[in-house]
mmJSON file of the N, C-alpha and C atoms, coordinates in Angstrom:
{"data_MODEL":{"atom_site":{
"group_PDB":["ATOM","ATOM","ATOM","ATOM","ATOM","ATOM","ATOM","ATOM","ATOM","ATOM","ATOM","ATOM","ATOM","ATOM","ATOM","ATOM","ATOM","ATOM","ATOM","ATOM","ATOM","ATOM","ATOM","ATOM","ATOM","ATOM","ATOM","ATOM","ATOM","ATOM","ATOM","ATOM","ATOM","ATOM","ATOM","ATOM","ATOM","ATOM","ATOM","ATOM","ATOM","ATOM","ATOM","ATOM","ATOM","ATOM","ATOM","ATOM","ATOM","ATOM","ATOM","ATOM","ATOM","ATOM","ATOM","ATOM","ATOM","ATOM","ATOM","ATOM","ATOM","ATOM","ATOM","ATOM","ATOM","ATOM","ATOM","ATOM","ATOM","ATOM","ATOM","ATOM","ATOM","ATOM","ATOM","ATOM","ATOM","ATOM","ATOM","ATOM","ATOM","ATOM","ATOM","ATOM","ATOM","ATOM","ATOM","ATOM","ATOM","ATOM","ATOM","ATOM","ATOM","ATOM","ATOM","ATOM","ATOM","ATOM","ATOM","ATOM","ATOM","ATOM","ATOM","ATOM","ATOM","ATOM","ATOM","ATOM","ATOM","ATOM","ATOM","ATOM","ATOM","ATOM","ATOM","ATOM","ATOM","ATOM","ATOM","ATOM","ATOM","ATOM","ATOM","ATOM","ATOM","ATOM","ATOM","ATOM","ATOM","ATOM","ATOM","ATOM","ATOM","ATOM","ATOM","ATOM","ATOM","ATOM","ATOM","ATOM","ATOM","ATOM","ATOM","ATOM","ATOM","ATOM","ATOM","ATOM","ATOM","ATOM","ATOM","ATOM","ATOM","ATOM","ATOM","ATOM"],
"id":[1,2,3,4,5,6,7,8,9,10,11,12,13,14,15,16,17,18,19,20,21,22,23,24,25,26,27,28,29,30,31,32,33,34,35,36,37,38,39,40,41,42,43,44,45,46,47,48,49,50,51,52,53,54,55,56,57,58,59,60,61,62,63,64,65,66,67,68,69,70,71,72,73,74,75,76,77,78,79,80,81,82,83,84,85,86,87,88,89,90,91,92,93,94,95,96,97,98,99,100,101,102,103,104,105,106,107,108,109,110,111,112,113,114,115,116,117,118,119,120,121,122,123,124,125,126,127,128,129,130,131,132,133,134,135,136,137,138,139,140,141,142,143,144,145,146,147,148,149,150,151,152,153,154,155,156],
"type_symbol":["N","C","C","N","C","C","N","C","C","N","C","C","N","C","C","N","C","C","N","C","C","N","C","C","N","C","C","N","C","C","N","C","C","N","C","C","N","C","C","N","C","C","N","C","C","N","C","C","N","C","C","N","C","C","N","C","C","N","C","C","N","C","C","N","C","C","N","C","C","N","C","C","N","C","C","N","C","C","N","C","C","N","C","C","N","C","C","N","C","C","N","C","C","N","C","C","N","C","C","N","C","C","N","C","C","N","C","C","N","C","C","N","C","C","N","C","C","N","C","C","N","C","C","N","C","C","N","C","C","N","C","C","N","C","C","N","C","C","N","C","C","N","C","C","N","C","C","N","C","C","N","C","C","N","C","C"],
"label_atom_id":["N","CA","C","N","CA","C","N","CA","C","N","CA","C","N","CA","C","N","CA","C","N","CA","C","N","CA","C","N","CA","C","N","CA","C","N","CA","C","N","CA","C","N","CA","C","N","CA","C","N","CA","C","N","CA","C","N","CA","C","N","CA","C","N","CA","C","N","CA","C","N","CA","C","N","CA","C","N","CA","C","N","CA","C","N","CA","C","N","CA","C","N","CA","C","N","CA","C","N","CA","C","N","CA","C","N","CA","C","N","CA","C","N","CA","C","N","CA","C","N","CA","C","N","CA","C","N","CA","C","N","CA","C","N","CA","C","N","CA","C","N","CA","C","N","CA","C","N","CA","C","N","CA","C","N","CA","C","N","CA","C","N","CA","C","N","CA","C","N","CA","C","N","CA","C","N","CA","C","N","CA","C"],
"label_alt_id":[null,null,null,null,null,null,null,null,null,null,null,null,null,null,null,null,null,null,null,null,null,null,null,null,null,null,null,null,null,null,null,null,null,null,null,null,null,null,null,null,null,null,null,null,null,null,null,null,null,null,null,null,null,null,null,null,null,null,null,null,null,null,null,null,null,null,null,null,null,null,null,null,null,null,null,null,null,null,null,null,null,null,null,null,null,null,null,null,null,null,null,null,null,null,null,null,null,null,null,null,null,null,null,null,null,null,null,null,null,null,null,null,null,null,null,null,null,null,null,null,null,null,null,null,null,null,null,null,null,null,null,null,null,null,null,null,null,null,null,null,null,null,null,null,null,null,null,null,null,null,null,null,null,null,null,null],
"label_comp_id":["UNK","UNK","UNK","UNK","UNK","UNK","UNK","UNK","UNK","UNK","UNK","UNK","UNK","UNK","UNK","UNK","UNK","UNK","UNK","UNK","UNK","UNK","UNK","UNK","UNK","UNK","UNK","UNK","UNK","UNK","UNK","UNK","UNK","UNK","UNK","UNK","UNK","UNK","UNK","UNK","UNK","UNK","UNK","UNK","UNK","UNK","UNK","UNK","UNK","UNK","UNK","UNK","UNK","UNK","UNK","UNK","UNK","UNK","UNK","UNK","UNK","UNK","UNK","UNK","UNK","UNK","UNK","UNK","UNK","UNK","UNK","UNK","UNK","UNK","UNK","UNK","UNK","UNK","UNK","UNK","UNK","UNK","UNK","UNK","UNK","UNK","UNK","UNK","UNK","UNK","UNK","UNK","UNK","UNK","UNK","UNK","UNK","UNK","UNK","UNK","UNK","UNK","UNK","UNK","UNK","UNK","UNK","UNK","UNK","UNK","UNK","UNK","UNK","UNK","UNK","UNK","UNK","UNK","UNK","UNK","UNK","UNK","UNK","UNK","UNK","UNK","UNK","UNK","UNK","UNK","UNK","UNK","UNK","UNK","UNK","UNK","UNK","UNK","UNK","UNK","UNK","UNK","UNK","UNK","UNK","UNK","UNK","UNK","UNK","UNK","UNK","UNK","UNK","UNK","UNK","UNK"],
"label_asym_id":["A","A","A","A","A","A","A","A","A","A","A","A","A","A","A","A","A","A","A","A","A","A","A","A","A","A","A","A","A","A","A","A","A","A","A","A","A","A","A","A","A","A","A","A","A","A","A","A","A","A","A","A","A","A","A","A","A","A","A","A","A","A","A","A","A","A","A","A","A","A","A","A","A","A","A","A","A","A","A","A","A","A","A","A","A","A","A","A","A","A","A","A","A","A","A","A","A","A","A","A","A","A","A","A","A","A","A","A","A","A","A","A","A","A","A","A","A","A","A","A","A","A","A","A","A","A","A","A","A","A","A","A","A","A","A","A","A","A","A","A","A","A","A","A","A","A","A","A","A","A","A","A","A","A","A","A"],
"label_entity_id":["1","1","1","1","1","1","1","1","1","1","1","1","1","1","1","1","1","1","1","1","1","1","1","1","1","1","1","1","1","1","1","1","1","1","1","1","1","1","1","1","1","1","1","1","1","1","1","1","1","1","1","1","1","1","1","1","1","1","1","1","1","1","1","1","1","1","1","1","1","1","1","1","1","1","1","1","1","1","1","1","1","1","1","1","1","1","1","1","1","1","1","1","1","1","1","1","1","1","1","1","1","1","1","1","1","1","1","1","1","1","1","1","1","1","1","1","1","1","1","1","1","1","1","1","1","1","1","1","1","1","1","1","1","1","1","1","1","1","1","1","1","1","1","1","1","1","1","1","1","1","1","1","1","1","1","1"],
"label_seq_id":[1,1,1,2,2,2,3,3,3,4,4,4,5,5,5,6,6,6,7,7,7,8,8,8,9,9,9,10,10,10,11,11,11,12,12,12,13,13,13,14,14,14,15,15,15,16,16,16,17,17,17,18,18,18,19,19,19,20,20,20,21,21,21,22,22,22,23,23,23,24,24,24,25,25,25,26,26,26,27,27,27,28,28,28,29,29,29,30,30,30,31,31,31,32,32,32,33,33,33,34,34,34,35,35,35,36,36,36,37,37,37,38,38,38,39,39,39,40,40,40,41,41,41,42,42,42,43,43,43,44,44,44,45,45,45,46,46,46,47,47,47,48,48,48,49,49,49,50,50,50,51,51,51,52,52,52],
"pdbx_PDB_ins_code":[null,null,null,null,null,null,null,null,null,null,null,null,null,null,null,null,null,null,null,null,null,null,null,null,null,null,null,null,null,null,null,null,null,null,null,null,null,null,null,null,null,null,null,null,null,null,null,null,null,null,null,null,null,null,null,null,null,null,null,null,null,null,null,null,null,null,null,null,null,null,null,null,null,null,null,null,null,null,null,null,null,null,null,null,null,null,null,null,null,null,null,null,null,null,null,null,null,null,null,null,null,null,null,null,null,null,null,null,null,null,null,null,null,null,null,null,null,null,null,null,null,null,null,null,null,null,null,null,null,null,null,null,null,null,null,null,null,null,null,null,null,null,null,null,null,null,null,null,null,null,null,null,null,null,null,null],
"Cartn_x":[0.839,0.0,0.878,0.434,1.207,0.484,0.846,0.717,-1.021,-1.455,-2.916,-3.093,-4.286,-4.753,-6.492,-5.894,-7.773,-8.098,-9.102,-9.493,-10.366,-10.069,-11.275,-11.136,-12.714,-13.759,-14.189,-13.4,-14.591,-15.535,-16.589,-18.007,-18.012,-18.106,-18.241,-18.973,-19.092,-19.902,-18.976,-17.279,-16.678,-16.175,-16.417,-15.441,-14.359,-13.706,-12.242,-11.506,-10.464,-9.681,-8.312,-7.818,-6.928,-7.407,-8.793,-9.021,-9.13,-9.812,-9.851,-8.497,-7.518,-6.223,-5.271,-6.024,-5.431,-5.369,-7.087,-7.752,-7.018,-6.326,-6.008,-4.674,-3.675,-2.643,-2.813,-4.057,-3.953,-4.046,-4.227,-4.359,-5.916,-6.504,-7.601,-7.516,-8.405,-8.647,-8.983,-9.937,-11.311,-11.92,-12.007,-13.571,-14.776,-16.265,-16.712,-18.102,-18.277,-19.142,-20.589,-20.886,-22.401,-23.064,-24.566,-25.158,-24.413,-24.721,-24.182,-25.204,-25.545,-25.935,-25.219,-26.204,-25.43,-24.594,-24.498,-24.212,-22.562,-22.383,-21.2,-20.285,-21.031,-20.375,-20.221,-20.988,-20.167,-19.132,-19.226,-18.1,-17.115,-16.934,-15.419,-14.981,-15.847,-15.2,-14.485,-15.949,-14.639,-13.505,-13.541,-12.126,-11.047,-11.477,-10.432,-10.399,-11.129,-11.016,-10.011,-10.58,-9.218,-7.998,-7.565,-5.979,-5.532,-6.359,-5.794,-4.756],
"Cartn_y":[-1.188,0.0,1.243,2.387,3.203,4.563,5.32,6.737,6.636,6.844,7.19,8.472,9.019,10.34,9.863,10.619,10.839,11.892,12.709,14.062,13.45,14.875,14.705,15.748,15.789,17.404,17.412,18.243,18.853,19.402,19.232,19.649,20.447,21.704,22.005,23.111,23.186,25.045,25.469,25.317,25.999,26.897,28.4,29.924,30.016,28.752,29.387,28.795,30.264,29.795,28.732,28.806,27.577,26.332,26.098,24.845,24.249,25.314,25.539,25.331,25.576,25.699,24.463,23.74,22.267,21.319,21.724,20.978,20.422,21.794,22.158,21.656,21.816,20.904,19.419,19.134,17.633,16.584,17.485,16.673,17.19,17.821,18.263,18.977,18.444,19.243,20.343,20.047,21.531,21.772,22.933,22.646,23.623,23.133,23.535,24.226,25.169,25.499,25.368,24.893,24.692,26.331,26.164,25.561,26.253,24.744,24.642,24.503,25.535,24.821,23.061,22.443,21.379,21.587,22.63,23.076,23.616,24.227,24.587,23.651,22.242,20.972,20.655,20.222,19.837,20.365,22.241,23.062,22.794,22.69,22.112,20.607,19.711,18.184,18.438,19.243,19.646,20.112,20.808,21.697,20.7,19.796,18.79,17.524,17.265,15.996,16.264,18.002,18.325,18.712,19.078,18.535,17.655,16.693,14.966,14.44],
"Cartn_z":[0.0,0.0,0.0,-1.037,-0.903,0.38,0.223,1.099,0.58,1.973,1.78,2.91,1.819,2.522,2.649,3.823,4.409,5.06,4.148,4.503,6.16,6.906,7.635,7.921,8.335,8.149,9.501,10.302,11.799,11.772,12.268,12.131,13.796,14.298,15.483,15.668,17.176,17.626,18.156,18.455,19.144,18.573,19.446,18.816,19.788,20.399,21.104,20.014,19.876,18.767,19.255,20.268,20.71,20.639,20.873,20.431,18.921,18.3,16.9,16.216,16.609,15.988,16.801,17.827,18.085,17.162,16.893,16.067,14.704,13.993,12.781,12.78,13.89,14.34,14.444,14.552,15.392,13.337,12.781,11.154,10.406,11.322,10.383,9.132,7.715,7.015,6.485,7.552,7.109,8.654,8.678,10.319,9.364,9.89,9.262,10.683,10.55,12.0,11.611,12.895,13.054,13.498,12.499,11.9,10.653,10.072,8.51,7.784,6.277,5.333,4.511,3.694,3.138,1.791,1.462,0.477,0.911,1.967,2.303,2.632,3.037,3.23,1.918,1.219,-0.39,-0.653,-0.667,-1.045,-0.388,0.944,2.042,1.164,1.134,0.465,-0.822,-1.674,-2.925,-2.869,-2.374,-2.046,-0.954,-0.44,0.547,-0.474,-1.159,-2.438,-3.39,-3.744,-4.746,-4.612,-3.28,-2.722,-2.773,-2.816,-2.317,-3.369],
"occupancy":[1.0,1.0,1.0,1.0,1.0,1.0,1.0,1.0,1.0,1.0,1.0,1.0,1.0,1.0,1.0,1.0,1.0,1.0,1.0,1.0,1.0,1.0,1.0,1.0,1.0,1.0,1.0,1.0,1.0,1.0,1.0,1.0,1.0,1.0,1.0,1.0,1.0,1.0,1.0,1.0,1.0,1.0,1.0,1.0,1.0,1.0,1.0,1.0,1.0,1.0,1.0,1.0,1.0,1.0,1.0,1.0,1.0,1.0,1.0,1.0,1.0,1.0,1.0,1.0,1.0,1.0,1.0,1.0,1.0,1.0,1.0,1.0,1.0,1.0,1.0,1.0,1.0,1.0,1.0,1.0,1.0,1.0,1.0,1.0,1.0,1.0,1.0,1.0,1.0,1.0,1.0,1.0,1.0,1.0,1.0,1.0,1.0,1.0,1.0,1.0,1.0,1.0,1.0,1.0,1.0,1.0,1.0,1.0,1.0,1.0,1.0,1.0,1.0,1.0,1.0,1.0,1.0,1.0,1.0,1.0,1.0,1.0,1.0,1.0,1.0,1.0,1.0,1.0,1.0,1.0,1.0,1.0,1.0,1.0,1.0,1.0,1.0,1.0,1.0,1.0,1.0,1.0,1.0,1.0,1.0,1.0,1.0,1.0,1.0,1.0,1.0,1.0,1.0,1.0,1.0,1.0],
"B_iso_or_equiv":[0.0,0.0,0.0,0.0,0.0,0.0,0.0,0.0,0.0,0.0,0.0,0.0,0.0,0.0,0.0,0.0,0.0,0.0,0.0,0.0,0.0,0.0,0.0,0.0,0.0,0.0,0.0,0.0,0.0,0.0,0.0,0.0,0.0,0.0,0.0,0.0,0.0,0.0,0.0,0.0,0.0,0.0,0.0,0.0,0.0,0.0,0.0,0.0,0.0,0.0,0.0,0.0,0.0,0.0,0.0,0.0,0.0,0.0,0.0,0.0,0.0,0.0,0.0,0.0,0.0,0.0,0.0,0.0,0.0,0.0,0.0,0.0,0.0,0.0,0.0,0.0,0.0,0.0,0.0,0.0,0.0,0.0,0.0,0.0,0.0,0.0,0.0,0.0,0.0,0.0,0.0,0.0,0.0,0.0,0.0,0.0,0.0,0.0,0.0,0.0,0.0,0.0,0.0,0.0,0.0,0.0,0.0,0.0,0.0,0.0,0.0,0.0,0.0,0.0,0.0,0.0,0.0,0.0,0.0,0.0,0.0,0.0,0.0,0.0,0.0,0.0,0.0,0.0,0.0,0.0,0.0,0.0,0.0,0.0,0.0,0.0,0.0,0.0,0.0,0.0,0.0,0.0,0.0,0.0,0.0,0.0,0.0,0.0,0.0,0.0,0.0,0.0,0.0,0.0,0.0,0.0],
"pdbx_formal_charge":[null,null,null,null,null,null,null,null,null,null,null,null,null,null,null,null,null,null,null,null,null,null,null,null,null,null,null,null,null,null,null,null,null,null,null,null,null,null,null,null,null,null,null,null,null,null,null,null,null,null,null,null,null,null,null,null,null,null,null,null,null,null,null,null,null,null,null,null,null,null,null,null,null,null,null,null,null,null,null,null,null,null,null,null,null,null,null,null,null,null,null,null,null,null,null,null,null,null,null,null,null,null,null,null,null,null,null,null,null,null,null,null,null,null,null,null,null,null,null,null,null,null,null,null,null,null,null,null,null,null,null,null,null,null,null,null,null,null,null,null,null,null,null,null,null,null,null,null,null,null,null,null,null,null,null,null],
"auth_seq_id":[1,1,1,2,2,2,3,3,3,4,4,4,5,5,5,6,6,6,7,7,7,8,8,8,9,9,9,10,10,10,11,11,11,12,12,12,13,13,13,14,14,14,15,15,15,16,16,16,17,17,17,18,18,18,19,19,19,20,20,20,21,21,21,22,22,22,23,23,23,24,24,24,25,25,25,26,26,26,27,27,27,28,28,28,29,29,29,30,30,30,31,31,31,32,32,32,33,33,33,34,34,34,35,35,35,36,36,36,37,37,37,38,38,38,39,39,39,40,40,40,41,41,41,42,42,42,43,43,43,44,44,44,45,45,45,46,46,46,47,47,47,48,48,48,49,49,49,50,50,50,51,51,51,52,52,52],
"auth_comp_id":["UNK","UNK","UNK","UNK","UNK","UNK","UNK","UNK","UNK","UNK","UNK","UNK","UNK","UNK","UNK","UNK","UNK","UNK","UNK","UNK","UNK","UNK","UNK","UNK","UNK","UNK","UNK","UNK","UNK","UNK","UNK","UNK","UNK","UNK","UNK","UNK","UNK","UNK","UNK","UNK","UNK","UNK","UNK","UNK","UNK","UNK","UNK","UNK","UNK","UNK","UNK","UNK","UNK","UNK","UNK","UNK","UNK","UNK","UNK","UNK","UNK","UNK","UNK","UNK","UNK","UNK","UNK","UNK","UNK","UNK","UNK","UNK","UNK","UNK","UNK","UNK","UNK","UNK","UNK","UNK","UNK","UNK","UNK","UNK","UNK","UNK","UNK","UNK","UNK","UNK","UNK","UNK","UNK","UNK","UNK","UNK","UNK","UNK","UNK","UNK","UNK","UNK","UNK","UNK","UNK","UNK","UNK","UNK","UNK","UNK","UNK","UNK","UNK","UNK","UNK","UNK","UNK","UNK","UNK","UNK","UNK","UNK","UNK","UNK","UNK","UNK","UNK","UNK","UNK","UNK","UNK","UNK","UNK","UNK","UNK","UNK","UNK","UNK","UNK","UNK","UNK","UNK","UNK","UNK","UNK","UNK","UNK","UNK","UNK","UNK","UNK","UNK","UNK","UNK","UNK","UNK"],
"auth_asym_id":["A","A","A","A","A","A","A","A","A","A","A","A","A","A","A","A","A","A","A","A","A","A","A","A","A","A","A","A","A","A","A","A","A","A","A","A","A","A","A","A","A","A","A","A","A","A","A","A","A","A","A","A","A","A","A","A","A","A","A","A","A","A","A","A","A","A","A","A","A","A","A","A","A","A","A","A","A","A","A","A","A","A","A","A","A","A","A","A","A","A","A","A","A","A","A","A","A","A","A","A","A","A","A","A","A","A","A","A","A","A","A","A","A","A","A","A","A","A","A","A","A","A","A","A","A","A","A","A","A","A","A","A","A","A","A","A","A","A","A","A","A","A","A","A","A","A","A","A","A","A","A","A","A","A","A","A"],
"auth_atom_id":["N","CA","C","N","CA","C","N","CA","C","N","CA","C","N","CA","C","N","CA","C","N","CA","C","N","CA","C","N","CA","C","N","CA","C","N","CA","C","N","CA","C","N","CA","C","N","CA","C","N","CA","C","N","CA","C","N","CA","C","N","CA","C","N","CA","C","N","CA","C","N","CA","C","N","CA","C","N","CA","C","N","CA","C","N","CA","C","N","CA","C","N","CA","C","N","CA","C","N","CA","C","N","CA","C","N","CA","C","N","CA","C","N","CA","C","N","CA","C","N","CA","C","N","CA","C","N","CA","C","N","CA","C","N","CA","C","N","CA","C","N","CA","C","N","CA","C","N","CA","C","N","CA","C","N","CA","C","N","CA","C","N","CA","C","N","CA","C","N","CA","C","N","CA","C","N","CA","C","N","CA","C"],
"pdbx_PDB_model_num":[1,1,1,1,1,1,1,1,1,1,1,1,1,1,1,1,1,1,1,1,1,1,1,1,1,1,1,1,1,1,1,1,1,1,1,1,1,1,1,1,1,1,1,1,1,1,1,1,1,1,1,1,1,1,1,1,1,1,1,1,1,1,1,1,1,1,1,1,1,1,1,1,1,1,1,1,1,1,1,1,1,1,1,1,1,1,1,1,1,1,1,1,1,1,1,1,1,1,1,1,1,1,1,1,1,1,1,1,1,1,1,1,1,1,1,1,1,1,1,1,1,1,1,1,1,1,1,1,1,1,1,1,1,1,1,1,1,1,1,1,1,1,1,1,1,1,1,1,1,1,1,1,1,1,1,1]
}}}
């Protein structure tokens, strides 16, 4: 098996930005804040699919 990627997308309500930016350290892709349209979720995957 070679190098595999796997997006992953945080879905949250938190506005502290230290956690927010753990988050983003810890391997996250994207965070995406609640409440979300579903449409803004498509737009985050496209945009984390087409890095890959």
């Amino acid at each position: 098996m070679g190098n595999t990627y796997i997006p992953i997308l945080m879905v949250t309500s938190e506005h502290d930005a230290a956690r927010l930016s753990s988050g983003q350290q810890s391997g996250v892709s994207a965070i995406c804040d609640k409440p979300f349209e579903p449409q803004t979720v498509r737009e985050i995957l496209f945009r984390v699919l087409d890095e890959a």
